[in-house]
Jmol script that loads the backbone (N, CA, C; Angstrom):
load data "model"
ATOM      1  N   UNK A   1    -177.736 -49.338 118.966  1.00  0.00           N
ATOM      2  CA  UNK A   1    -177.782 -48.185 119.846  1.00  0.00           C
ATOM      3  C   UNK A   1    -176.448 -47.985 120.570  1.00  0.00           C
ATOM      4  N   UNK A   2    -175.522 -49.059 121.012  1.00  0.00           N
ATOM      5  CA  UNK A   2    -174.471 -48.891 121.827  1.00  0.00           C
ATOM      6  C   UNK A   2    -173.805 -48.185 120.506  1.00  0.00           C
ATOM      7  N   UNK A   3    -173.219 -48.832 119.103  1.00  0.00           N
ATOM      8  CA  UNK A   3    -172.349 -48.126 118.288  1.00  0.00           C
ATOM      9  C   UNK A   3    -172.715 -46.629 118.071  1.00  0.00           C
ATOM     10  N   UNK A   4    -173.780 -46.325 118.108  1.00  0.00           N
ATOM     11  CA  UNK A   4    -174.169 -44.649 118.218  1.00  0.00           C
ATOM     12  C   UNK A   4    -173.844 -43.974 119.347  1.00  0.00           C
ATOM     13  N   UNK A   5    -174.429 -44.353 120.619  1.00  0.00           N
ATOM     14  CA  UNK A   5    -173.605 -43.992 121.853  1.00  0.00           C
ATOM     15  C   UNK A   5    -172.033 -44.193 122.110  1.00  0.00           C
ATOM     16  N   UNK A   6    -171.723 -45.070 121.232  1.00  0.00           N
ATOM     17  CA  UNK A   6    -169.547 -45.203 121.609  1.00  0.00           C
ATOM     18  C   UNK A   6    -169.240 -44.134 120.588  1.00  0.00           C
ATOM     19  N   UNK A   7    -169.721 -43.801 119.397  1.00  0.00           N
ATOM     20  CA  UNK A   7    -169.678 -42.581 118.434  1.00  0.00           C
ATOM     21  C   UNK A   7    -169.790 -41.603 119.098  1.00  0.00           C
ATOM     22  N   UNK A   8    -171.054 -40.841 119.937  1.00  0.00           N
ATOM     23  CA  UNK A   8    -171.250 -40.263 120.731  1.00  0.00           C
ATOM     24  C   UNK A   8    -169.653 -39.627 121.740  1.00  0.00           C
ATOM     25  N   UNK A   9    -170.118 -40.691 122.342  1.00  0.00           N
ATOM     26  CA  UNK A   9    -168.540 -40.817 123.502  1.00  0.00           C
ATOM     27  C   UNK A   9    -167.512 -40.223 122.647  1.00  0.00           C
ATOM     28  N   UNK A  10    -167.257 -41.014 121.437  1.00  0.00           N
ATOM     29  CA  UNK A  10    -165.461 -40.282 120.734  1.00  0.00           C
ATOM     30  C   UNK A  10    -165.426 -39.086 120.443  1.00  0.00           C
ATOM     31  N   UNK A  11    -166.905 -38.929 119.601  1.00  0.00           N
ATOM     32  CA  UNK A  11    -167.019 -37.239 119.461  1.00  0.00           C
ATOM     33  C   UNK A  11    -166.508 -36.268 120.586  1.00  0.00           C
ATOM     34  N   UNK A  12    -166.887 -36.686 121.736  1.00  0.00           N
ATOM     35  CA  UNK A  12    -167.416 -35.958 122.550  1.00  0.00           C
ATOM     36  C   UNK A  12    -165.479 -35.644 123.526  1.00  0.00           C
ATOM     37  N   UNK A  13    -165.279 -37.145 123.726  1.00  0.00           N
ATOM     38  CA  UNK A  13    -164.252 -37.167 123.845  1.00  0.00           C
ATOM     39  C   UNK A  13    -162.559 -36.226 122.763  1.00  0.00           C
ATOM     40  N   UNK A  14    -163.350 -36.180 121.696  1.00  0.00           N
ATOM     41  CA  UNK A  14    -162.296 -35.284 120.998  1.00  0.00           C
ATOM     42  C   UNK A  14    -162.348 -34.024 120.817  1.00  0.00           C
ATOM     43  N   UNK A  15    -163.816 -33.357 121.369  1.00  0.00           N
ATOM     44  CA  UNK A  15    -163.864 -32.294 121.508  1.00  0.00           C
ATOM     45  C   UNK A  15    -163.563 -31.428 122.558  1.00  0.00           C
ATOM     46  N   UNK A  16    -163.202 -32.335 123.666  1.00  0.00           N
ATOM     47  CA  UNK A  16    -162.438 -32.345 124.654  1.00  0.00           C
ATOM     48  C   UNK A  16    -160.890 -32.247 124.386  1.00  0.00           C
ATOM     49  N   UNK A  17    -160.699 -33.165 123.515  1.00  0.00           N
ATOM     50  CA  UNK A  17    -158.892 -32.902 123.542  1.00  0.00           C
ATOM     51  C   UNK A  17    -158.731 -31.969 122.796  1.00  0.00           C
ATOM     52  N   UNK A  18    -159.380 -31.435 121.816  1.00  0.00           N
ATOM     53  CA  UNK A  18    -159.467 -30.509 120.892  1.00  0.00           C
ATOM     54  C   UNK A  18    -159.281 -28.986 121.962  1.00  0.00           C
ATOM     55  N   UNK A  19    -159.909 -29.074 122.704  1.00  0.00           N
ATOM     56  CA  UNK A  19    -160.084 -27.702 123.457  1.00  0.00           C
ATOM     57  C   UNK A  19    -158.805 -27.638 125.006  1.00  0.00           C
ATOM     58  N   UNK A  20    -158.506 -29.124 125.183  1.00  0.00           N
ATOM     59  CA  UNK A  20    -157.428 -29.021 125.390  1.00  0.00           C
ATOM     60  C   UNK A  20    -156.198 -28.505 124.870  1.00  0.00           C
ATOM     61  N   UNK A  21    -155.883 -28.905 123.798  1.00  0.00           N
ATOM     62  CA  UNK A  21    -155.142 -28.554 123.028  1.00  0.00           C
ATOM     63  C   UNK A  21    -155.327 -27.047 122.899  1.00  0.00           C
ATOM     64  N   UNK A  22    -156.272 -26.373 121.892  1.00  0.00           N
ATOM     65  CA  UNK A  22    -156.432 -25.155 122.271  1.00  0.00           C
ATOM     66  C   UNK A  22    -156.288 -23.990 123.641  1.00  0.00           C
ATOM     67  N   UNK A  23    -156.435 -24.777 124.649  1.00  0.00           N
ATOM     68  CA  UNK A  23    -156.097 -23.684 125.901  1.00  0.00           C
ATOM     69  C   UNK A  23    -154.525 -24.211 126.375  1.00  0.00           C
ATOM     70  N   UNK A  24    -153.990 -25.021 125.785  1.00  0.00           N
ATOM     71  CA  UNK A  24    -152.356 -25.083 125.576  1.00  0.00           C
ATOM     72  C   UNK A  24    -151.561 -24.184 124.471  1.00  0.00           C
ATOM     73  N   UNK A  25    -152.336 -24.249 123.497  1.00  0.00           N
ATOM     74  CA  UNK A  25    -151.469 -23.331 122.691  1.00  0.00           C
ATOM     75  C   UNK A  25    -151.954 -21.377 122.781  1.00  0.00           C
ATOM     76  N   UNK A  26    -153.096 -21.088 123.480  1.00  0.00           N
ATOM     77  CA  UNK A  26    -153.261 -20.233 123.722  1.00  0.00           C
ATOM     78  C   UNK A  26    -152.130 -20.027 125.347  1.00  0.00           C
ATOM     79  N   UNK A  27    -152.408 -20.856 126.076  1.00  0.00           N
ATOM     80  CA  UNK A  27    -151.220 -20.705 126.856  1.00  0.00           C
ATOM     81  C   UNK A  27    -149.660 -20.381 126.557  1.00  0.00           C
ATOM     82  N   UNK A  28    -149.488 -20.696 125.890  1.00  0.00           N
ATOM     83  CA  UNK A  28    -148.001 -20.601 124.935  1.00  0.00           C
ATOM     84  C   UNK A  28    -147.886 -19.641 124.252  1.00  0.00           C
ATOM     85  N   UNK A  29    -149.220 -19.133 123.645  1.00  0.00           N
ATOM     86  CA  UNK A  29    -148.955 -17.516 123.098  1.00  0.00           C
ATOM     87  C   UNK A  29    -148.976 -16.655 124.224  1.00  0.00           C
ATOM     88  N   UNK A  30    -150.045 -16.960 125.058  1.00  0.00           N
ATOM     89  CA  UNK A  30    -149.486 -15.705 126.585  1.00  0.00           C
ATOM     90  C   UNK A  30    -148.413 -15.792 126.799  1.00  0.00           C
ATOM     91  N   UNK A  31    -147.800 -16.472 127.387  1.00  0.00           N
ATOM     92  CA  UNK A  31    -146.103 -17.023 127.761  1.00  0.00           C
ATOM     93  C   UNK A  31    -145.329 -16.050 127.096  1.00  0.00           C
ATOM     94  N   UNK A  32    -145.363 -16.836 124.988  1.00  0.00           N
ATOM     95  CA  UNK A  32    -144.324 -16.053 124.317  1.00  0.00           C
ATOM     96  C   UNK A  32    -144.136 -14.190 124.348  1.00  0.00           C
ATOM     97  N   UNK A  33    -145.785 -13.792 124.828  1.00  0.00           N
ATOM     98  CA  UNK A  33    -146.060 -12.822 123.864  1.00  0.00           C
ATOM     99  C   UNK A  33    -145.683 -11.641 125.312  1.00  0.00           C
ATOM    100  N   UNK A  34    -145.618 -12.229 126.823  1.00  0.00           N
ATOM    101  CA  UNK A  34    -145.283 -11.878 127.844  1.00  0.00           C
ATOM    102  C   UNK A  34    -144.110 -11.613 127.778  1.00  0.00           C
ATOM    103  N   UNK A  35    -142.881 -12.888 127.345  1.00  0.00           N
ATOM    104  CA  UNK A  35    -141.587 -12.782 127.155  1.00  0.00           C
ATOM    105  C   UNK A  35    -141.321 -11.725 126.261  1.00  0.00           C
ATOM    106  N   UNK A  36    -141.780 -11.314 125.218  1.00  0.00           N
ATOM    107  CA  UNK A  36    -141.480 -10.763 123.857  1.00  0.00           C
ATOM    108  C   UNK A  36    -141.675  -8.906 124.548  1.00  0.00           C
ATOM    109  N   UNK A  37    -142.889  -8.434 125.211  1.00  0.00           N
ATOM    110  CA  UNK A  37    -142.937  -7.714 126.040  1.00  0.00           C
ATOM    111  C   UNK A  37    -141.773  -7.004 127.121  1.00  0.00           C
ATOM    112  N   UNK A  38    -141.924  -8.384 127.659  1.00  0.00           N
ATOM    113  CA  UNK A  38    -140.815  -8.276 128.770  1.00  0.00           C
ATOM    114  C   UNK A  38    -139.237  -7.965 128.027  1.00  0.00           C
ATOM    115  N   UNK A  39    -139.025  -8.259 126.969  1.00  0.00           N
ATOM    116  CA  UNK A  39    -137.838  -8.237 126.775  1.00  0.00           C
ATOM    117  C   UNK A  39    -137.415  -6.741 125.787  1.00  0.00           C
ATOM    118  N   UNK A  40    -138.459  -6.199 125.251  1.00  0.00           N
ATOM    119  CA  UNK A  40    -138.617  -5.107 124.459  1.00  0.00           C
ATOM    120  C   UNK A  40    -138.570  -4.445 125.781  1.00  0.00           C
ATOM    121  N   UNK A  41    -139.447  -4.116 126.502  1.00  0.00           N
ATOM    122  CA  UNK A  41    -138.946  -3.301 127.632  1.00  0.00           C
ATOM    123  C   UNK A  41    -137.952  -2.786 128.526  1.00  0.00           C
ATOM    124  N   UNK A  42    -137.021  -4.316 128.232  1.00  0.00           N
ATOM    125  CA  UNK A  42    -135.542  -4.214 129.055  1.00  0.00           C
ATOM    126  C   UNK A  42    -134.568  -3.608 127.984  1.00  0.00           C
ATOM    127  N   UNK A  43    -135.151  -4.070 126.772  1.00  0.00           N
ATOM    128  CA  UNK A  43    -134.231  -2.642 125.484  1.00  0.00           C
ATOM    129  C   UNK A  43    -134.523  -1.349 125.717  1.00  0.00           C
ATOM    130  N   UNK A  44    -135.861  -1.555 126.171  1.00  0.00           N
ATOM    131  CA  UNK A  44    -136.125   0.145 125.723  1.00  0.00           C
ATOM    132  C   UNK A  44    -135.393   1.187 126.979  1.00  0.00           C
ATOM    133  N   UNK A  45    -135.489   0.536 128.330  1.00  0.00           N
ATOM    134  CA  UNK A  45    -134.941   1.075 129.419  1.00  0.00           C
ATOM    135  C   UNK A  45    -133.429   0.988 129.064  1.00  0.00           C
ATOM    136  N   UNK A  46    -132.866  -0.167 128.784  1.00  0.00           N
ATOM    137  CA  UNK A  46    -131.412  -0.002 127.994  1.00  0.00           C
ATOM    138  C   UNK A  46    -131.048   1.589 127.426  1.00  0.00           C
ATOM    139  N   UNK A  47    -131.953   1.736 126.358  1.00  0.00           N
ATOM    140  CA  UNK A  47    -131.835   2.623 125.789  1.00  0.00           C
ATOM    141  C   UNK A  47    -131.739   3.667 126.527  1.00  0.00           C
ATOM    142  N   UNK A  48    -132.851   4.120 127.322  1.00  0.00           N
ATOM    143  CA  UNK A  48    -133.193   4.776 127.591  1.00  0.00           C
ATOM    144  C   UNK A  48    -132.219   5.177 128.572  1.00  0.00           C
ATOM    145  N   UNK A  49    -131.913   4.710 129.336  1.00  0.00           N
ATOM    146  CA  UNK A  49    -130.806   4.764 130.801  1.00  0.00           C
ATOM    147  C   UNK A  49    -129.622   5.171 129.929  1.00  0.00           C
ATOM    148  N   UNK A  50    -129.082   4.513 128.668  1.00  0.00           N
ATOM    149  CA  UNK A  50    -128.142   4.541 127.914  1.00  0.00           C
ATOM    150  C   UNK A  50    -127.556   6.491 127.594  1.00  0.00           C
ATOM    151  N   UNK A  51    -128.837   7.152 126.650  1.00  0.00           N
ATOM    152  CA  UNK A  51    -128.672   8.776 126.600  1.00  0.00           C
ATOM    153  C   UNK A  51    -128.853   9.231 127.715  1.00  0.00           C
ATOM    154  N   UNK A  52    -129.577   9.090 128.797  1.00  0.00           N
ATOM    155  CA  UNK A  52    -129.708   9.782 130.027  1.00  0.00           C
ATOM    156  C   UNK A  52    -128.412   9.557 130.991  1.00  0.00           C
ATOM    157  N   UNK A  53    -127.547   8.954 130.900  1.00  0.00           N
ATOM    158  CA  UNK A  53    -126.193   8.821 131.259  1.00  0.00           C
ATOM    159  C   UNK A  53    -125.164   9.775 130.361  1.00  0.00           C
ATOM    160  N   UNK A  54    -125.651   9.032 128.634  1.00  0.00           N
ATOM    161  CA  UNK A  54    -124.220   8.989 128.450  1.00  0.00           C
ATOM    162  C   UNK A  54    -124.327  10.556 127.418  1.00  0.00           C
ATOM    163  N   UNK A  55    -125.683  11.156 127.664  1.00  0.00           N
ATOM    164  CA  UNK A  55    -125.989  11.976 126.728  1.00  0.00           C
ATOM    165  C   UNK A  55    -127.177  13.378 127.429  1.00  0.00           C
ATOM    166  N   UNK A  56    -127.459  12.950 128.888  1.00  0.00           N
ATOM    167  CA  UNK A  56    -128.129  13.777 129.601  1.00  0.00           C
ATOM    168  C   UNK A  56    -129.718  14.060 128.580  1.00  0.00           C
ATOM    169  N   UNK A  57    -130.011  13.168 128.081  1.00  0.00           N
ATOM    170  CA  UNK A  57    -131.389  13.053 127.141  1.00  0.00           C
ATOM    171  C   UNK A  57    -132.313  12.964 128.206  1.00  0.00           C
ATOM    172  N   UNK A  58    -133.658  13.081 127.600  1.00  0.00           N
ATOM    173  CA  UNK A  58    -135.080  13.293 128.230  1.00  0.00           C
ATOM    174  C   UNK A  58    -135.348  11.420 128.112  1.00  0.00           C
ATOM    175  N   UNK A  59    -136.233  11.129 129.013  1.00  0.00           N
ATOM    176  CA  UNK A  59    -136.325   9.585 129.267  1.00  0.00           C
ATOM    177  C   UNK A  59    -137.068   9.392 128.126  1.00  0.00           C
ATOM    178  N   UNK A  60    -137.551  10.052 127.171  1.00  0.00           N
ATOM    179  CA  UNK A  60    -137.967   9.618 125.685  1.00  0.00           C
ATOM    180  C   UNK A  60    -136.462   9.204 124.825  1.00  0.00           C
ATOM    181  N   UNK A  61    -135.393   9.584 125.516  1.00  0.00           N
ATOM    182  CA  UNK A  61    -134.662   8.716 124.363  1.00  0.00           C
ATOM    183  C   UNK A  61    -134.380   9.836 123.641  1.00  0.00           C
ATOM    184  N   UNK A  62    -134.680  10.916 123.070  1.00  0.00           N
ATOM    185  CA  UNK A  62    -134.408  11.306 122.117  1.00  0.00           C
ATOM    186  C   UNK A  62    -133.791  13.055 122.501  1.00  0.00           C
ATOM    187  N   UNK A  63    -132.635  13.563 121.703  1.00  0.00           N
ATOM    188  CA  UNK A  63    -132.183  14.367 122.654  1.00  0.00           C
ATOM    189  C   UNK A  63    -131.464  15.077 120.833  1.00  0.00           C
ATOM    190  N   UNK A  64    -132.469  16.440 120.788  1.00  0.00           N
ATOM    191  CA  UNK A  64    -132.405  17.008 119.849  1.00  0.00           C
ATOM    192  C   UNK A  64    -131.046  17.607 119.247  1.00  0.00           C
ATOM    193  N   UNK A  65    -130.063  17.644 120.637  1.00  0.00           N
ATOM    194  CA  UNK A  65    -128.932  18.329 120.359  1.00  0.00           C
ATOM    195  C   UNK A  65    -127.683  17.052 120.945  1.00  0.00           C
ATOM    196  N   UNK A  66    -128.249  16.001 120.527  1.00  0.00           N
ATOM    197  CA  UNK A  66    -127.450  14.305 120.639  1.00  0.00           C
ATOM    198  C   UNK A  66    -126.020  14.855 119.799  1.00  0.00           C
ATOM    199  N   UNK A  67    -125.722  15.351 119.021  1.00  0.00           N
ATOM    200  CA  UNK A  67    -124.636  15.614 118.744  1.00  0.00           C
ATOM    201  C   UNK A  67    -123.932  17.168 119.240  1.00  0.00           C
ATOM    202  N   UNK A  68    -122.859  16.805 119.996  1.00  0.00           N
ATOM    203  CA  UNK A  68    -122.060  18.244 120.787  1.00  0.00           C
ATOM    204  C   UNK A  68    -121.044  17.961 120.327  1.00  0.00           C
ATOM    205  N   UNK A  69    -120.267  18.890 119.492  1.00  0.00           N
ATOM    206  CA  UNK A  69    -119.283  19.166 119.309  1.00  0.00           C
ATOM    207  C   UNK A  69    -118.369  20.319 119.925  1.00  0.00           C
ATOM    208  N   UNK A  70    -116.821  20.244 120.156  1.00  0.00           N
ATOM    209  CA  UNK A  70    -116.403  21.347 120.988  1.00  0.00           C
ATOM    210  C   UNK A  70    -115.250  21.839 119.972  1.00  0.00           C
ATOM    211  N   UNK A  71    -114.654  22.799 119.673  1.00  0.00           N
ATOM    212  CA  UNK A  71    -113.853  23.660 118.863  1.00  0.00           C
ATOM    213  C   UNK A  71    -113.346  24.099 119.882  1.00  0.00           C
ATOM    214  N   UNK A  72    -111.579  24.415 119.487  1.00  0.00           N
ATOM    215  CA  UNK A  72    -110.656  24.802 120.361  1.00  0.00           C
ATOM    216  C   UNK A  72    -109.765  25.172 119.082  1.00  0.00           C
ATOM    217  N   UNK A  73    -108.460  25.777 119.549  1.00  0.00           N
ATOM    218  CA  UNK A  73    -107.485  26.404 118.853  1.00  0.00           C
ATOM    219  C   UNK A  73    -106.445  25.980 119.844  1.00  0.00           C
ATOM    220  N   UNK A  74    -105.596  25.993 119.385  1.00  0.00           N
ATOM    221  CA  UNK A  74    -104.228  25.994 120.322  1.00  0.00           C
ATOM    222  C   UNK A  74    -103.630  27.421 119.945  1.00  0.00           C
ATOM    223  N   UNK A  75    -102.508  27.878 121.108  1.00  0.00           N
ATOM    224  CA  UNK A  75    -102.174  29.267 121.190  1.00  0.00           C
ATOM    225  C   UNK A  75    -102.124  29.922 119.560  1.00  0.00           C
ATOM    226  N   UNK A  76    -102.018  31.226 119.550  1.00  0.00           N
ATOM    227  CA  UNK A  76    -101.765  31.854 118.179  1.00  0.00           C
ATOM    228  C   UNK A  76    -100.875  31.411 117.451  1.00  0.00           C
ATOM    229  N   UNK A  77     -99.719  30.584 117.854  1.00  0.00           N
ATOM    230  CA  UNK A  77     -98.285  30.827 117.221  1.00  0.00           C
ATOM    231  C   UNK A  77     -98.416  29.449 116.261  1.00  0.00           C
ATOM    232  N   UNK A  78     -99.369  28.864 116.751  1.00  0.00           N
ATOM    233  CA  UNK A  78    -100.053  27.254 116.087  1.00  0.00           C
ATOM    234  C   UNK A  78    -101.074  27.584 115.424  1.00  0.00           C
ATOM    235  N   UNK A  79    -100.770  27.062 113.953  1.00  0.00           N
ATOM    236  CA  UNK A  79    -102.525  27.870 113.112  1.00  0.00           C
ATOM    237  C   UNK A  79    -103.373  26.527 112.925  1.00  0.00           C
ATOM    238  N   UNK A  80    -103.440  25.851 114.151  1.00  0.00           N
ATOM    239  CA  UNK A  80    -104.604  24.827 114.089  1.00  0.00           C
ATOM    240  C   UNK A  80    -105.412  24.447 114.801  1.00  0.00           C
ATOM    241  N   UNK A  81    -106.489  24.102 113.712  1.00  0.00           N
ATOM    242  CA  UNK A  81    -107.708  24.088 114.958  1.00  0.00           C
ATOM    243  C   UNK A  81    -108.055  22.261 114.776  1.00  0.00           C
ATOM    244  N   UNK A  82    -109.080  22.562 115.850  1.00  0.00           N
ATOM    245  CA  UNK A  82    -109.364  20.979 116.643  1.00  0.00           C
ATOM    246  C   UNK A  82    -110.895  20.557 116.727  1.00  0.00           C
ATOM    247  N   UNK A  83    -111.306  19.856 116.159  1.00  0.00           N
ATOM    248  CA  UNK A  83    -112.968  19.811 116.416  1.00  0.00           C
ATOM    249  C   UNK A  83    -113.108  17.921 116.865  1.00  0.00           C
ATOM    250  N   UNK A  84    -113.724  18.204 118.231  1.00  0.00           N
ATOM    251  CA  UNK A  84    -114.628  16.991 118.999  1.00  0.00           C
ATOM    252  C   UNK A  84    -115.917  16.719 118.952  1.00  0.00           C
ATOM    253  N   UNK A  85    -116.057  15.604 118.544  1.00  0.00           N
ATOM    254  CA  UNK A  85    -118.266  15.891 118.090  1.00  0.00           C
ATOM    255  C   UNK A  85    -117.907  14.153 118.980  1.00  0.00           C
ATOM    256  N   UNK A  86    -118.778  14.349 119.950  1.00  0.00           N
ATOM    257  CA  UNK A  86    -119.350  13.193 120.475  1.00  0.00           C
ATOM    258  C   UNK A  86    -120.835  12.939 119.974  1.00  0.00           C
ATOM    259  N   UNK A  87    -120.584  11.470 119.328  1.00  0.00           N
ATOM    260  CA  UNK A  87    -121.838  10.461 118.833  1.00  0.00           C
ATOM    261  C   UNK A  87    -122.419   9.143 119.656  1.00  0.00           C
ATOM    262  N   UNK A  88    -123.355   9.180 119.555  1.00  0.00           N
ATOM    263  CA  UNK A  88    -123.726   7.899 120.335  1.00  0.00           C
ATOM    264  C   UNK A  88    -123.055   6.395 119.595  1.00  0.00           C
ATOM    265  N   UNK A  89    -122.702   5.283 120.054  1.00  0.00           N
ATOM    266  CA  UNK A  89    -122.148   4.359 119.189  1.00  0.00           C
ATOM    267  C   UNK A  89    -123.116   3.507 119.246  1.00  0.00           C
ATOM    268  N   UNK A  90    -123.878   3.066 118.608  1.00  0.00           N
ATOM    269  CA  UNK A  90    -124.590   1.962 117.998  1.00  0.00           C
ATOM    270  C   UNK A  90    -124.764   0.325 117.730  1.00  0.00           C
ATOM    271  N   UNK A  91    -123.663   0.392 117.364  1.00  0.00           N
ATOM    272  CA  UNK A  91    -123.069  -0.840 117.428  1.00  0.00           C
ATOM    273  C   UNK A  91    -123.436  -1.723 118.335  1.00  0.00           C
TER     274      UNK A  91
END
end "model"
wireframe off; spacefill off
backbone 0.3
color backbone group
């Protein structure tokens, strides 16, 4: 009867560390999955702050007329022209 009851006990005892274990590695996916969150968010405001500065875009980021280009001439007596297209850089 005791070797059935110390069986008992180990079982019982490992189903314990077992679920330990489990609310550790579920802990560790909250953690990662918080960080992973947290850090996509600080891109996306990146971004986002990024055209609304450097491009006067809508806080979606996306800014239909993202490319402005400006055309100029220099006086008549010069037969050339000049074209400026500001792009966002990527990189």
């Amino acid at each position: 009867m005791s070797q059935r009851s110390h069986l008992l006990k180990r079982r019982r005892n490992r189903a314990t560390a077992r679920r330990q274990i489990s609310d550790e590695e579920k802990n560790e996916k909250k953690e990662r999955a918080e960080r992973y969150y947290e850090k996509n968010k600080q891109k996306k405001n990146f971004i986002t702050n990024y055209f609304q500065i450097n491009e006067g875009a809508s806080t979606s980021g996306v800014n239909q007329g993202a490319s402005t280009s400006t055309e100029f001439s220099t006086s008549p007596e010069f037969a050339t022209t000049a074209t400026f297209s500001t792009l966002p850089d990527f990189t």
